[in-house]
ZATISE-516862 format. One record per atom (N, C-alpha, C): residue in one letter; x, y, z. Coordinates in steps of 0.1 Angstrom, whole numbers, padded with zeros to 4 digits, always signed. Example, Ala and Ser with C-alpha at 12.3 -4.5 7.8 and 13.67 -1.06 7.14 Angstrom:
REM ZATISE-516862
a+0132-0057+0078/a+0123-0045+0078/a+0132-0033+0078/s+0128-0022+0071/s+0137-0011+0071/s+0129+0000+0079/
END
This chain:
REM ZATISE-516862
x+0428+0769+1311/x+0423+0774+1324/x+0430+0786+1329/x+0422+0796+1332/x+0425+0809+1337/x+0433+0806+1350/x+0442+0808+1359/x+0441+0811+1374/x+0436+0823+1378/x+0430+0822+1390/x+0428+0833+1400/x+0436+0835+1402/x+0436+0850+1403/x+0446+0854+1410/x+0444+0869+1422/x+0449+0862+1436/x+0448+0871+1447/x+0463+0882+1446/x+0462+0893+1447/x+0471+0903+1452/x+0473+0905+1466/x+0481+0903+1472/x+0486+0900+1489/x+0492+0918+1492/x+0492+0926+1480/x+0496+0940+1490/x+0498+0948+1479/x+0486+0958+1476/x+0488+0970+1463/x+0484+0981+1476/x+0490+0991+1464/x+0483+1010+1467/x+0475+1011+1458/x+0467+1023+1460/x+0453+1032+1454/x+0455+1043+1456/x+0452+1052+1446/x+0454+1064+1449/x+0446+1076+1443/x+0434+1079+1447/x+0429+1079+1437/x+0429+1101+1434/x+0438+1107+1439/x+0442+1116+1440/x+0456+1119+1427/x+0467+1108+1426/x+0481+1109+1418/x+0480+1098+1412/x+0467+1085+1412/x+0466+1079+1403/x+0460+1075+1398/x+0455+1062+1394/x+0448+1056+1388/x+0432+1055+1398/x+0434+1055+1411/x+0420+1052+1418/x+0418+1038+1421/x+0410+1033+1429/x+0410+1018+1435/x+0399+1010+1420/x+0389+1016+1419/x+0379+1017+1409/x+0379+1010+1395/x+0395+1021+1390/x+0398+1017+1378/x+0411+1005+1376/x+0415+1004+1387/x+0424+0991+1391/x+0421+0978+1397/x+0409+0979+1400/x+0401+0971+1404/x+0392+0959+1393/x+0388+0971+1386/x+0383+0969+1368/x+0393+0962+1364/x+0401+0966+1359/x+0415+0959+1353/x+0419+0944+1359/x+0420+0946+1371/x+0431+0933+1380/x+0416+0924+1374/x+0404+0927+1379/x+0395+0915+1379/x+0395+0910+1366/x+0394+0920+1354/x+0392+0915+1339/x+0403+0906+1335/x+0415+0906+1344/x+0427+0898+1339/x+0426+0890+1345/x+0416+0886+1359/x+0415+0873+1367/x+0418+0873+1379/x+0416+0886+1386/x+0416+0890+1399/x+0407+0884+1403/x+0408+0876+1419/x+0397+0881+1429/x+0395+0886+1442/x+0411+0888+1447/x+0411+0896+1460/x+0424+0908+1455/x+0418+0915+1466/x+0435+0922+1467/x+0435+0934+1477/x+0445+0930+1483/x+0446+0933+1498/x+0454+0951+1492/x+0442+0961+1499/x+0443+0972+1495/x+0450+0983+1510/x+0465+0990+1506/x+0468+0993+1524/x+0470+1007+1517/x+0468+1016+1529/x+0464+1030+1528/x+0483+1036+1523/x+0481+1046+1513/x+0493+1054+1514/x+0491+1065+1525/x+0504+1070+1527/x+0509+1080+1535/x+0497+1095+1533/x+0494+1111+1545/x+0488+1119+1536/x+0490+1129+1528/x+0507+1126+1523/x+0512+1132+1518/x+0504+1128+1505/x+0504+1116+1502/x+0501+1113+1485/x+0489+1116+1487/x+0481+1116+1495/x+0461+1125+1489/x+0463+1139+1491/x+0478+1143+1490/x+0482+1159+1493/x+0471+1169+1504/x+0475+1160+1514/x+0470+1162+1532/x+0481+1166+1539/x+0485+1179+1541/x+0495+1184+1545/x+0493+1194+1558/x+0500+1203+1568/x+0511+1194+1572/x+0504+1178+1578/x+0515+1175+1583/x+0513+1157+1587/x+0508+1164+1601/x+0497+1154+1604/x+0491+1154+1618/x+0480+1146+1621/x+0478+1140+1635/x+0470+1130+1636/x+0457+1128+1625/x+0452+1143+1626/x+0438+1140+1619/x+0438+1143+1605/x+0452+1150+1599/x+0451+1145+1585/x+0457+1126+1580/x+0460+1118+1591/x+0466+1107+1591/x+0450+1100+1592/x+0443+1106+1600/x+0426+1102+1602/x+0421+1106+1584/x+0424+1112+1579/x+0415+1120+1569/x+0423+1109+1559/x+0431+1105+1557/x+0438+1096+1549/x+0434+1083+1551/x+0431+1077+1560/x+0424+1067+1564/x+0411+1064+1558/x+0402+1078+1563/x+0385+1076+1560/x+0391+1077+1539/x+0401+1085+1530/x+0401+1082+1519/x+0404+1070+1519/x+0409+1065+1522/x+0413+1048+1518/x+0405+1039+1522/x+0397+1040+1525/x+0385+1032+1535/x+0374+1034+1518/x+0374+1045+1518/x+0362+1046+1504/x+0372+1045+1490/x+0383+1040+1492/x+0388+1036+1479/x+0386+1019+1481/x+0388+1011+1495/x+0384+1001+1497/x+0373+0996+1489/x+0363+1003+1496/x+0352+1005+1491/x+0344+1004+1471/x+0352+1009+1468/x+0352+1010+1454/x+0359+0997+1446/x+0368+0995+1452/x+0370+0983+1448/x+0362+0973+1451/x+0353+0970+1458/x+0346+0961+1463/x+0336+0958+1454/x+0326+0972+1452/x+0317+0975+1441/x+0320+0972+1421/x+0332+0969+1427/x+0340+0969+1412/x+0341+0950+1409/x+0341+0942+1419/x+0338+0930+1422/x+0348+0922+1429/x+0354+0929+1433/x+0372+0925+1440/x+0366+0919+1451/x+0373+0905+1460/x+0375+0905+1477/x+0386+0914+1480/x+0384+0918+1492/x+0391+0936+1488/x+0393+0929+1513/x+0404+0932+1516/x+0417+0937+1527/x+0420+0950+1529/x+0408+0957+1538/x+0415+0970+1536/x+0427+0972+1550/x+0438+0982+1546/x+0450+0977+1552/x+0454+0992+1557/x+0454+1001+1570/x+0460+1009+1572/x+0470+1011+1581/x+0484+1021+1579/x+0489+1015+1592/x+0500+1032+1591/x+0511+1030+1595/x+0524+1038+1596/x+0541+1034+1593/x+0542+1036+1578/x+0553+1034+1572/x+0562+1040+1577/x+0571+1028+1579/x+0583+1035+1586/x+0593+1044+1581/x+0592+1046+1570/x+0600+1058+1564/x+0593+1075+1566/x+0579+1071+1573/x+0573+1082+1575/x+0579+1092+1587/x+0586+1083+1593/x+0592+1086+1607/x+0603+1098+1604/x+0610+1088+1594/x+0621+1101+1586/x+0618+1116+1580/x+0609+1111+1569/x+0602+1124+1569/x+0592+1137+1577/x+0588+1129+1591/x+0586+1138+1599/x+0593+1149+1604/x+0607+1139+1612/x+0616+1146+1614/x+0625+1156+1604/x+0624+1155+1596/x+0639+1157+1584/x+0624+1168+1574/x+0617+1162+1571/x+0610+1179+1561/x+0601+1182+1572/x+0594+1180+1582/x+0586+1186+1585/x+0588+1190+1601/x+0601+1188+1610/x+0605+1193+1620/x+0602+1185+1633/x+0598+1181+1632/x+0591+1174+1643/x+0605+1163+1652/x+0605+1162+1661/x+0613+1159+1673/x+0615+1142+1672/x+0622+1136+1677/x+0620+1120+1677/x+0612+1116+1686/x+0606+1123+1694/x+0594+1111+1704/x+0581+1117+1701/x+0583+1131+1693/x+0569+1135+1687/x+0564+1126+1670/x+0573+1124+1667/x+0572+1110+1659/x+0566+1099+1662/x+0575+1093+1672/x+0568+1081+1679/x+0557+1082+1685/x+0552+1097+1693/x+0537+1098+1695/x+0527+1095+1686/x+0529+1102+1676/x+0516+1102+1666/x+0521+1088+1655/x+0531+1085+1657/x+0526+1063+1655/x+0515+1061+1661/x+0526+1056+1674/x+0516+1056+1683/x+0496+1056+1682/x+0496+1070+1682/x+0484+1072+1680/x+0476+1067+1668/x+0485+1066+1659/x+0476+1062+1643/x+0472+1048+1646/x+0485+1043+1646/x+0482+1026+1651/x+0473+1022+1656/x+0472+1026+1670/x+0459+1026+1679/x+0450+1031+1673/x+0448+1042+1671/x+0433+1045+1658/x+0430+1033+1649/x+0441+1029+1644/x+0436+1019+1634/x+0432+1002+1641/x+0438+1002+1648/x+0436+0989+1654/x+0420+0990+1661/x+0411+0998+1666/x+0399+1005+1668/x+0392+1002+1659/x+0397+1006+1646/x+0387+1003+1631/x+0389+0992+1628/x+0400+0983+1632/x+0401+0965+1631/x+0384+0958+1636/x+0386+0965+1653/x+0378+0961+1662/x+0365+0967+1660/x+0358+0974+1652/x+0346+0979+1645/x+0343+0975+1628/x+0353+0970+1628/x+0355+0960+1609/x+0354+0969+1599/x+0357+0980+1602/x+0361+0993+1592/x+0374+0991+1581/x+0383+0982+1590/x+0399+0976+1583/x+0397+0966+1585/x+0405+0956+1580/x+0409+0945+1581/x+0424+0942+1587/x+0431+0949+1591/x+0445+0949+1593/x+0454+0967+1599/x+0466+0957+1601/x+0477+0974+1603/x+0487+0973+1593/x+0490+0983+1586/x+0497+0979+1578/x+0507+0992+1568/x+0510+0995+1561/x+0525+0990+1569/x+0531+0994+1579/x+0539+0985+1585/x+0546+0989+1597/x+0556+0983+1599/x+0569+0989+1603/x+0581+0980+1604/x+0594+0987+1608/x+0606+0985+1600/x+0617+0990+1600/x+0622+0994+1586/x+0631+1006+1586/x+0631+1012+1576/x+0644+0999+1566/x+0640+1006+1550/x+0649+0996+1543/x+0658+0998+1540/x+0665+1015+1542/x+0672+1018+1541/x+0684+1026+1551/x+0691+1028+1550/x+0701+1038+1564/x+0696+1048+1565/x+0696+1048+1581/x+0689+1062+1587/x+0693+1059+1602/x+0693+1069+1610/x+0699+1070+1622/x+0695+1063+1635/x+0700+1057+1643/x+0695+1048+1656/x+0686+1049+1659/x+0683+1065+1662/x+0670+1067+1669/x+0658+1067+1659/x+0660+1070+1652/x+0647+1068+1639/x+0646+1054+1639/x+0653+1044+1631/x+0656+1028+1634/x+0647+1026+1647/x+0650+1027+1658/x+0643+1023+1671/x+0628+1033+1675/x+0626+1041+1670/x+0612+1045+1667/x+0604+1032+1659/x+0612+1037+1648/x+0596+1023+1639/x+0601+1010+1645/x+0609+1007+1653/x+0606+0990+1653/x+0596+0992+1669/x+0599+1002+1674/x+0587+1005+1687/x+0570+1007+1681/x+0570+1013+1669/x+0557+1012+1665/x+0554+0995+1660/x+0568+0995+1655/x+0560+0975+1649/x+0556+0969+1661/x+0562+0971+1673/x+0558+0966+1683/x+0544+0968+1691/x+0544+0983+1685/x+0526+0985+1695/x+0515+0977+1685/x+0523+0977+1673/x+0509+0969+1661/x+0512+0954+1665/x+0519+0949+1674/x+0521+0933+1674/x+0516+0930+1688/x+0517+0941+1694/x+0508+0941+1705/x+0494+0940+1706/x+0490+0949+1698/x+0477+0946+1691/x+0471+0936+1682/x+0478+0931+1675/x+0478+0918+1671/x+0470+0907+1679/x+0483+0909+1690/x+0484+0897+1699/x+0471+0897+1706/x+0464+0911+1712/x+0453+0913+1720/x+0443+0912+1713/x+0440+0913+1699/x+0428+0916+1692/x+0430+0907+1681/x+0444+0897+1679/x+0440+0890+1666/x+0439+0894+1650/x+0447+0906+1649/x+0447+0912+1637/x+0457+0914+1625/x+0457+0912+1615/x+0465+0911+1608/x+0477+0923+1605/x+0489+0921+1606/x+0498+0932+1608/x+0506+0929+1593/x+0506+0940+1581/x+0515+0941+1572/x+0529+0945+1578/x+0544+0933+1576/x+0555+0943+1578/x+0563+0946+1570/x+0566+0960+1570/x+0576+0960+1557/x+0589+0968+1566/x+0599+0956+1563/x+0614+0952+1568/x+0623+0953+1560/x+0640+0952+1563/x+0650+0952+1557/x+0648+0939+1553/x+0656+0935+1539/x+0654+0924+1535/x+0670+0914+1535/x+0671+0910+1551/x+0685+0908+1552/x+0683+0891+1555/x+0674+0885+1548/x+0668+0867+1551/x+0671+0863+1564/x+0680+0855+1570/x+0677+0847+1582/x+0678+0859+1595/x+0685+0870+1594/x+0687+0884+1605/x+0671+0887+1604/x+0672+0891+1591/x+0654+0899+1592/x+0643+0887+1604/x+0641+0880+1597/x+0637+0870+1604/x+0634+0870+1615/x+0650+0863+1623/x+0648+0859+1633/x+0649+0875+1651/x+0653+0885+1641/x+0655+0901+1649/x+0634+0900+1651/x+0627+0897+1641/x+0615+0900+1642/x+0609+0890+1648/x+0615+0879+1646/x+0605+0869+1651/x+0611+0870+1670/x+0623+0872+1674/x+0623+0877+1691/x+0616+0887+1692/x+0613+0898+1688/x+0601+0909+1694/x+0590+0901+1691/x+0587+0894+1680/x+0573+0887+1685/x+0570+0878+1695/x+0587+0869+1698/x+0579+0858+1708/x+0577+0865+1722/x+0588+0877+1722/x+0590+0883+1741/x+0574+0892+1738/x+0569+0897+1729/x+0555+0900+1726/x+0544+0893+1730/x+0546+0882+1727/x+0533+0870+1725/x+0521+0871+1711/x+0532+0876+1704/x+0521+0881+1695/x+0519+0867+1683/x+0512+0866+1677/x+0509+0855+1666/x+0516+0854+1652/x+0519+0843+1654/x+0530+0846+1639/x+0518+0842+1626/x+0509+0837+1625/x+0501+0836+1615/x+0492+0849+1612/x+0494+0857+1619/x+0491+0871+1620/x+0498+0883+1611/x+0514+0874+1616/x+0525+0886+1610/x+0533+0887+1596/x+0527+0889+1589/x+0530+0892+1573/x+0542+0902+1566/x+0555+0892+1561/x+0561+0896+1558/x+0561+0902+1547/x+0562+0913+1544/x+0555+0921+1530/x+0565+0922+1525/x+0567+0925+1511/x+0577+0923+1499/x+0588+0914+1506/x+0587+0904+1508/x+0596+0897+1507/x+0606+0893+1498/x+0621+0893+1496/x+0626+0881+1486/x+0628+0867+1490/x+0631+0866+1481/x+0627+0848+1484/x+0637+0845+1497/x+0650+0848+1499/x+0657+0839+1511/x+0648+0846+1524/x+0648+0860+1521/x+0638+0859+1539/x+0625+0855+1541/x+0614+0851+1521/x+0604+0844+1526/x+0607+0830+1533/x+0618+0823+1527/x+0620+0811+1531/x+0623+0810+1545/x+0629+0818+1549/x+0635+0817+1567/x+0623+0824+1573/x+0609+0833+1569/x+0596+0835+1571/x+0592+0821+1579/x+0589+0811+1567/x+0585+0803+1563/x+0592+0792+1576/x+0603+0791+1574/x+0602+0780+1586/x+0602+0787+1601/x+0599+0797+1602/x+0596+0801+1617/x+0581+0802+1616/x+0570+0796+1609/x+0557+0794+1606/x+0551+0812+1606/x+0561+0818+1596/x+0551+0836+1597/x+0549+0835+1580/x+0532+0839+1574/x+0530+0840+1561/x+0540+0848+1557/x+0542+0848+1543/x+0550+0860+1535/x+0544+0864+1521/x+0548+0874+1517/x+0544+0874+1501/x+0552+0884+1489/x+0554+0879+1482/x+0571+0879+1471/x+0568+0891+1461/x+0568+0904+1457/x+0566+0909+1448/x+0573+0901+1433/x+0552+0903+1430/x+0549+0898+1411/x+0558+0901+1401/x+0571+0907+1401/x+0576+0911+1390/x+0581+0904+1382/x+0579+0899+1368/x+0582+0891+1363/x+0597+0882+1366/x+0605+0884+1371/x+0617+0880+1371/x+0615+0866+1383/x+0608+0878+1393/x+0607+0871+1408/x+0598+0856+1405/x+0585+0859+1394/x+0573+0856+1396/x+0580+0839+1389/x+0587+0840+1379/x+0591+0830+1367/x+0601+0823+1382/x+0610+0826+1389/x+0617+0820+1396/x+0614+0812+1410/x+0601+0819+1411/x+0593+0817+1426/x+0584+0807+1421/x+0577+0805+1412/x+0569+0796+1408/x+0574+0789+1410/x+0588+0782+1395/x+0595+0773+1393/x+0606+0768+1407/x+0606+0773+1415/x+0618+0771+1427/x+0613+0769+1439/x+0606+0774+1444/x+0601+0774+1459/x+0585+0767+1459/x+0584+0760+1473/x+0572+0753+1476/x+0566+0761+1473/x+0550+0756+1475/x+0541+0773+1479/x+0539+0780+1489/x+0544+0781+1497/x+0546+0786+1511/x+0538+0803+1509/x+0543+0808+1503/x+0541+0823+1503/x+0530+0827+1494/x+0528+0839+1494/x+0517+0843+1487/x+0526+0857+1473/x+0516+0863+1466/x+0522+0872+1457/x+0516+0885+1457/x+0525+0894+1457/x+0518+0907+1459/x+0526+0918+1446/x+0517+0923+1442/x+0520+0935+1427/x+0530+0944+1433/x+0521+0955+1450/x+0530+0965+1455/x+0525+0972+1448/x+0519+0977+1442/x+0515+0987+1433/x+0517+1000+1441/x+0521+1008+1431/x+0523+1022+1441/x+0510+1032+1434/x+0508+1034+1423/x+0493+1038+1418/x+0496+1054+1420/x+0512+1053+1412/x+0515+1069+1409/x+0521+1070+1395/x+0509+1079+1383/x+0512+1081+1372/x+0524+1086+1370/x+0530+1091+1379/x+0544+1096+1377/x+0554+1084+1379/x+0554+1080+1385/x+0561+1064+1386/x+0554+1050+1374/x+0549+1053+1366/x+0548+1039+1361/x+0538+1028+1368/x+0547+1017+1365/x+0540+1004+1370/x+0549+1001+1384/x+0553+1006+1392/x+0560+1003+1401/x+0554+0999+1413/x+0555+0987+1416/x+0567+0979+1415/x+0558+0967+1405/x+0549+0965+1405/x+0540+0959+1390/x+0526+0963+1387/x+0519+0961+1378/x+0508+0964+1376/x+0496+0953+1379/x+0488+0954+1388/x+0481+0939+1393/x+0481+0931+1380/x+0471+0937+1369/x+0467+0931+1355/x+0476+0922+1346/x+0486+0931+1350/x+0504+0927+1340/x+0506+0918+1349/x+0509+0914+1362/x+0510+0907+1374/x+0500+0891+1370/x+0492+0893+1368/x+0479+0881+1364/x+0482+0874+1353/x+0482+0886+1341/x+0486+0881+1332/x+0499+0874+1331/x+0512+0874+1336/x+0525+0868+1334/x+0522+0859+1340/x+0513+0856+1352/x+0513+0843+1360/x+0506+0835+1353/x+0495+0840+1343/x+0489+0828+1334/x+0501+0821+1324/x+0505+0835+1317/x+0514+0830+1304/x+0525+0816+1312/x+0531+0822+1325/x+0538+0809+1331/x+0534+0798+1334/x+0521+0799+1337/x+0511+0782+1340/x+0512+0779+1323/x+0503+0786+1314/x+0500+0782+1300/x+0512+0772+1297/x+0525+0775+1299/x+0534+0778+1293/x+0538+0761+1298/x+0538+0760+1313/x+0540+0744+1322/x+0530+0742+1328/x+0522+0735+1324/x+0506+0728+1329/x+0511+0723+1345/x+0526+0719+1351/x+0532+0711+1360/x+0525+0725+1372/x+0525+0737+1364/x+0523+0748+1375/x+0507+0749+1382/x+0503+0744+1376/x+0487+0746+1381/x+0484+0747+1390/x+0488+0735+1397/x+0481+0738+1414/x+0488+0739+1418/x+0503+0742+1421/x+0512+0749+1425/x+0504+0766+1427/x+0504+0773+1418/x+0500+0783+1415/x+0486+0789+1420/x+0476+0778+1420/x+0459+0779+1430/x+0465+0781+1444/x+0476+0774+1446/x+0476+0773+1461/x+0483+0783+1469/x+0490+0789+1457/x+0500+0802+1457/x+0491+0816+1461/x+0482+0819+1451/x+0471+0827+1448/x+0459+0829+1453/x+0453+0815+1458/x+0435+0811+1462/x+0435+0809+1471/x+0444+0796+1479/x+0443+0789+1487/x+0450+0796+1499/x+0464+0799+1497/x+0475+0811+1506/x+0463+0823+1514/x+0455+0829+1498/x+0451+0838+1503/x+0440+0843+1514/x+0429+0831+1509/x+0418+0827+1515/x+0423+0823+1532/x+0433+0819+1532/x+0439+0813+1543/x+0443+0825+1554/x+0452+0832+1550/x+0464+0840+1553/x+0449+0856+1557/x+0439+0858+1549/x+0433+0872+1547/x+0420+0866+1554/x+0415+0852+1556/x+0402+0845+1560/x+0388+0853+1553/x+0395+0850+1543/x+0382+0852+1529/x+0374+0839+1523/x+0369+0841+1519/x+0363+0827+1512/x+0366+0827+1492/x+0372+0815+1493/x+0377+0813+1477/x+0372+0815+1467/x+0372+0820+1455/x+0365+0820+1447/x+0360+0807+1442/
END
């Protein structure tokens, strides 16, 4: 028996990579049936300088790479939002001031939360805190934008990708106080690339999570943890980078060879993939 399998958070690119189209083809032929598709930055559809309406122009591309995937036969999440490492590069290559930063968050967010509430998107995504060191004020910029997307959340019910430092029970519980003094929905707020200790501490403060597929994670997460979480490729969908951080297809396939391999994983693994997903994205199962 094949598993389905759902992808909880890839890129498309169809400018520096492969395109939604031809990744779409692939993930399904290996036993795809969803996969939650979130807009890159406009730098990568080489949309320059940065400004609201090339951040708009980046959007409507990712919207028709959505799109392509869909036609390709995927259940398809389309996901746009403002990475927080974007914040950095505002300021640092392209000059821009620290509250003229947090304005045009700001602004994108709310644009996109708009296309939530017209069903253009499905979600905000990514949005968070950066994962690396970088200076207070930058730091407290993007966790103000995670905040206007949890805001919106909370008002309209919409699914928010977060991509966070991965520090387990700190990450956690730092995010889950801005969500409760928010009122925002924790079944809403999706911890994106998780590793397993902060999916687990996700997990008991009732917020979904999902573990990048890389073989290492995928063989340990099966075999070790409930099903609590869901799995995501992360695909970056830049020929110049490889398969990074996995390849959905390569991704499918290692999750079969691990079921083939212990029949014990079966419905462990439906529930991981089908069930999480259908749940967590409110799709209907294959």
């Amino acid at each position: 028996m094949t598993i389905m399998v759902g992808d909880a958070h890839a890129h498309s690119n169809p400018i520096g990579g492969l395109g939604a189209k031809v990744i779409a083809e692939k993930f399904k032929a290996s036993g795809g049936w969803f996969i939650a598709l979130v807009a890159l930055p406009p730098s990568a559809y080489k949309l320059e300088p940065p400004s609201l309406e090339a951040y708009i122009k980046a959007v409507e591309v990712h919207v028709s790479e959505c799109s392509r995937a869909r036609h390709a036969g995927l259940k398809v999440a389309c996901i746009a939002g403002f990475h927080p490492a974007e914040v950095d590069k505002l300021v640092d290559k392209y000059g821009f001031k620290p509250l003229q930063a947090l304005e045009l968050g700001y602004k994108i967010v709310d644009y996109v939360a708009e296309l939530v509430e017209k069903g253009v998107l499905d979600g905000i995504g990514e949005v968070g805190r950066q994962h690396y060191k970088t200076t207070s004020d930058r730091a407290l910029i993007a966790q103000l934008i995670l905040e206007r997307a949890m805001e919106h959340s909370r008002d309209k019910g919409l699914l928010v990708h977060m991509h966070l430092e991965q520090a387990g029970e700190a990450t956690v519980e730092l995010t889950d106080k801005a969500a409760a003094r928010l009122g925002a929905p924790k079944n809403k707020l999706l911890f994106h690339h998780a590793d397993p200790k902060t999916a687990i501490e996700a997990w008991k403060k009732g917020y979904p999570s999902s573990i990048p597929g890389t073989p290492k994670l995928l063989e340990y997460a099966l075999n070790n943890l409930n099903p609590f979480y869901m799995i995501e490729s992360d695909y970056i969908d830049d020929l110049k980078r490889g398969g990074a951080v996995a390849y959905p297809w390569e991704m499918a396939y290692n999750i079969n060879k691990l079921v083939k391999e212990n029949k014990n994983l079966e419905e462990k693994a439906s529930k991981i993939l089908i069930d999480n997903v259908a749940m967590v994205y409110n799709v209907e199962p294959p």
